[in-house]
C-alpha positions in Angstrom: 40.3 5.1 0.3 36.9 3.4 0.2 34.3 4.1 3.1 32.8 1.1 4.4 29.8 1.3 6.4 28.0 -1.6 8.6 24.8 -2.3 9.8 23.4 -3.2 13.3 19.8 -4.4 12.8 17.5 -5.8 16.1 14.1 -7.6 15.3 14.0 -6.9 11.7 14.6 -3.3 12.3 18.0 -1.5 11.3 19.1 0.2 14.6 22.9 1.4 13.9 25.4 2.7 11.2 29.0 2.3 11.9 30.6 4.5 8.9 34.8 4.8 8.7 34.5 4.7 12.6 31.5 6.7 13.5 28.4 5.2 15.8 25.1 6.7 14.8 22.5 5.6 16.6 18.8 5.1 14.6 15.7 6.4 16.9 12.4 5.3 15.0 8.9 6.8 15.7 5.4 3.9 16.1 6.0 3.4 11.9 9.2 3.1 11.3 10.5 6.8 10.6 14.2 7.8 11.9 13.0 10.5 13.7 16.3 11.0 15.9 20.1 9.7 15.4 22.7 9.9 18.2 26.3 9.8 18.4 28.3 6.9 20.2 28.1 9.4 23.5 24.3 9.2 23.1 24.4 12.7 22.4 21.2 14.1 19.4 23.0 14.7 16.3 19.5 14.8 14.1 15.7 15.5 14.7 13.3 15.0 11.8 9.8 15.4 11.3 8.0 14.2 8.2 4.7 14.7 5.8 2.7 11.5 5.6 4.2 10.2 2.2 8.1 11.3 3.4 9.3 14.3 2.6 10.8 16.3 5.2 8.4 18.2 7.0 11.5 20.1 9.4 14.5 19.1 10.6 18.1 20.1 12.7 21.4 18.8 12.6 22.5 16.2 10.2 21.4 12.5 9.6 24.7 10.8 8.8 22.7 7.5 7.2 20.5 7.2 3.8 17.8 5.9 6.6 14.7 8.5 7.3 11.2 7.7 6.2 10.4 4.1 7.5 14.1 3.7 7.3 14.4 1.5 10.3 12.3 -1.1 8.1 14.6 -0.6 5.2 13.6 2.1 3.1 16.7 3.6 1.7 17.0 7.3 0.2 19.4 7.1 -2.8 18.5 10.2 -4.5 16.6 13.1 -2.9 13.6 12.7 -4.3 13.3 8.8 -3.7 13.5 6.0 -1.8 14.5 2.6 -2.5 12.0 -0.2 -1.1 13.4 -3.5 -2.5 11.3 -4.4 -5.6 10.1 -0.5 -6.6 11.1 3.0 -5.8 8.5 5.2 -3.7 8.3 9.2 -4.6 7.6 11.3 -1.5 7.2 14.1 -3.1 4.3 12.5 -5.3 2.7 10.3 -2.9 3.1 7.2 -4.9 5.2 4.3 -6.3 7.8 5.5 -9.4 7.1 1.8 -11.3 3.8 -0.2 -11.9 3.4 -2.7 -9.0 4.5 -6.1 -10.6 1.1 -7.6 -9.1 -0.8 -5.3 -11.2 -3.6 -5.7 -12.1 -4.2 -7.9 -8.7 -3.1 -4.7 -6.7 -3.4 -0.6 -7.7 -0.7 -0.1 -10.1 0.8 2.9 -8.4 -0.9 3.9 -4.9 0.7 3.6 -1.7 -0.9 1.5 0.9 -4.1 2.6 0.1 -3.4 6.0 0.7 -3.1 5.2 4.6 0.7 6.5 4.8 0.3 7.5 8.8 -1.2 4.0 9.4 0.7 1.1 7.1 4.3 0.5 5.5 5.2 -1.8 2.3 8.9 -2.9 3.2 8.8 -5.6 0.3 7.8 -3.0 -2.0 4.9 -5.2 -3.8 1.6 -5.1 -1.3 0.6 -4.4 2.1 -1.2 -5.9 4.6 -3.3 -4.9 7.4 -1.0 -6.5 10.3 -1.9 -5.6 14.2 0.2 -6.6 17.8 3.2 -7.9 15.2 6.6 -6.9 16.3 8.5 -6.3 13.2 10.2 -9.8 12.6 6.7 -11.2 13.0 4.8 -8.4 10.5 8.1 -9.2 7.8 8.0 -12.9 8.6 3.6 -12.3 7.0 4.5 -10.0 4.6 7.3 -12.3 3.0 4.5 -15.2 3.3 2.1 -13.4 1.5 4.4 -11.7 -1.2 5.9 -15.3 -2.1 3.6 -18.4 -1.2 0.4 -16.7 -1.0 1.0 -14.2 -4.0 -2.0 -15.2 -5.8 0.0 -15.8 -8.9 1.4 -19.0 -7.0 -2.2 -20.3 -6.6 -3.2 -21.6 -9.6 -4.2 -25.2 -7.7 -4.8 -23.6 -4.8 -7.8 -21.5 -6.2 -8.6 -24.5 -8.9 -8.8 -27.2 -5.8 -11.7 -24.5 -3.8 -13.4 -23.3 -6.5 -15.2 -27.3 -6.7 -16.6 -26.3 -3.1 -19.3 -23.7 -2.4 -20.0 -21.9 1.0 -22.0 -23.1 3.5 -21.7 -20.7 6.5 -25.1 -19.7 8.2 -27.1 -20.2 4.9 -26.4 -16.9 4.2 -23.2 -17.2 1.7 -22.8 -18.4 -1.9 -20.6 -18.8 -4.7 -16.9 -20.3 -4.6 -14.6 -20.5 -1.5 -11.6 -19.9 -4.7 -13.8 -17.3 -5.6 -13.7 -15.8 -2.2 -10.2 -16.3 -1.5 -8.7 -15.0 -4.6 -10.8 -11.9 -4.2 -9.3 -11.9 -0.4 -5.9 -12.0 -2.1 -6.5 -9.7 -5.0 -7.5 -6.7 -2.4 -5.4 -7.0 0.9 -6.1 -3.6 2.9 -9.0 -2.7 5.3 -12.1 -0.9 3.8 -10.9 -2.8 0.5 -13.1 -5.6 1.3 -10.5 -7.5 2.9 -8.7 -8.7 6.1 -6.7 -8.0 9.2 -3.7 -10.3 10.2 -3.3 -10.4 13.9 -0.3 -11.8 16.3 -2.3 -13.4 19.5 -0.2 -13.6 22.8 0.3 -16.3 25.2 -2.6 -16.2 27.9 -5.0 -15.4 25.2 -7.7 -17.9 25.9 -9.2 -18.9 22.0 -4.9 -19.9 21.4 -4.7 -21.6 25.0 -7.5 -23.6 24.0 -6.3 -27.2 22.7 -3.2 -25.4 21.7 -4.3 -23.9 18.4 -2.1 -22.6 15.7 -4.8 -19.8 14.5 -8.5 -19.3 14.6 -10.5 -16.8 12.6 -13.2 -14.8 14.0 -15.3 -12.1 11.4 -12.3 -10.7 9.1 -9.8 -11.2 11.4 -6.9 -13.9 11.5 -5.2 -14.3 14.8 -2.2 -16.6 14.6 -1.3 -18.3 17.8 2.6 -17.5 19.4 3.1 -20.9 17.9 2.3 -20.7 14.3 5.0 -17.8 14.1 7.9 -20.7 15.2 9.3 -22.1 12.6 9.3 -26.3 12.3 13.0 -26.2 12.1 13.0 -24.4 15.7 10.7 -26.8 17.1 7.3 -25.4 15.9 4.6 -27.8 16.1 2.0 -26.4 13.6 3.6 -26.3 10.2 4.6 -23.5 7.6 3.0 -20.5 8.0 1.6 -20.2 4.8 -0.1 -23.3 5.4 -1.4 -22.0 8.4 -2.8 -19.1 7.1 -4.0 -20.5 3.6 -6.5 -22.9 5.9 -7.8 -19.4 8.1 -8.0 -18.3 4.5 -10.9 -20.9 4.1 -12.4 -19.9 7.8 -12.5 -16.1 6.4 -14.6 -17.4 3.8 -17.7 -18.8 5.5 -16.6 -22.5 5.8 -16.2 -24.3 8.9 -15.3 -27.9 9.9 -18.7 -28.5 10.6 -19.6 -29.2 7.1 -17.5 -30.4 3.9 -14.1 -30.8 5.1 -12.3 -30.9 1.3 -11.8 -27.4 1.1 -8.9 -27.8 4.0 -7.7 -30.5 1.9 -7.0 -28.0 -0.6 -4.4 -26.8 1.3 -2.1 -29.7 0.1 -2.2 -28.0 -3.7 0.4 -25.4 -2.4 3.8 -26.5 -3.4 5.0 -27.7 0.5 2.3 -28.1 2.2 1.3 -31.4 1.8 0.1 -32.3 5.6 1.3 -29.2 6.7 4.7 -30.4 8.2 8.0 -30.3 5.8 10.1 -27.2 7.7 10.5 -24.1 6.3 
């Protein structure tokens, strides 16, 4: 007889196994990490501590899923010395990626985020991204954005379209905005001479403010509760990646005070012509 198993997942994050008729219950630590599972009673049937890159640091009882290490966020142990994260297979035991990353040579060809394991995750597998005060269907909703639109390899007109307009923020910047935000895009990760992506909250007074989608302030983006709605749920401010491909332009020095083509740009990605077709 086959065993079946189903999945219970809640905000992007896989929260239950039901296998041949047996609850287990997934309790994640700040990153991710099954670091408890429970029976249908509620009663501890695992405990698990880990080293920073996964492997098992200690553990009691038994963890009836193939969900440990940022499992809750999908990463999926199919042999014991890996785990499967949707486009490569991550090593524990070595600290690093088993495959070259297929953005290489845009991104490191096999280092983990950056070598910040306690800090960041990679659910997709390809990059990561400095992402603060996200839940997790926010954070996967910018990571998705970035991995497909706003993969740099999708840019050609993008990049072309800036690369005609130079900076003019404060007198004190040169040289391409496409310069600028390819490099941005080539080197996503704090202390790598990038950016931080940033959910903002209702109440917060720059997104109040003439009901912005996003504003940009030194190497931060904050998007607005209303950029993260999709058009096709009502959201008034366009596709994401549109959204964040014109902060791209504010991260690089130029503001609407001077040349406005370099927003117009924006239209060279496939879709976001005015910003408005849904998602």
């Amino acid at each position: 007889m086959a065993m079946t198993a189903t999945y219970t997942t809640f905000a992007g994050m896989v929260v239950h196994q039901r296998k041949n008729g047996v609850d287990t219950e997934l309790i994640s630590d700040p990153l991710g990490s099954v670091v408890k599972t429970k029976d249908a009673s509620g009663n501890e049937t695992s405990r698990t501590e880990y080293w920073p890159y996964g492997e098992v640091q200690s553990s009691t009882g038994s963890n009836p899923t193939p969900f440990g290490f940022v499992g809750t966020l999908g990463y999926y142990r199919d042999l014991a010395t890996r785990l499967y994260v949707r486009a490569r297979y991550l090593r524990p035991d070595k600290g690093r990626w088993q495959t070259v990353d297929p953005l290489w040579p845009d991104e490191t060809a096999y280092g983990y985020v950056n070598g910040n394991a306690t800090t960041y995750v990679d659910p997709s597998g390809l990059w990561w991204i400095n992402i603060i005060d996200c839940n997790t269907s926010e954070r996967q909703r910018i990571i998705d954005v970035f991995n497909d639109r706003l993969n740099p390899a999708n840019l050609a007109g993008y990049i072309g379209c800036l690369k005609d307009c130079n900076m003019n923020f404060g007198g004190s910047h040169t040289g391409a905005v496409g310069d600028c935000v390819a490099d941005h895009l080539g080197r996503i990760g704090p202390g790598n001479g990038s950016f931080t992506v940033k959910c903002g909250k209702t109440g917060q007074a720059p997104c109040d403010k003439k009901n912005r989608c996003a504003f940009t302030f030194g190497n931060t983006i904050t998007l607005c509760p209303g950029s993260l709605v999709k058009p096709s749920d009502g959201g008034k401010c366009g596709r994401l990646s549109c959204t964040l491909a014109h902060e791209l332009i504010h991260l690089c020095h130029r503001t609407h005070n001077g040349d406005e083509s370099p927003f117009r740009c924006v239209n060279q990605i496939p879709l976001c012509e005015n910003s408005e077709p849904e998602d």
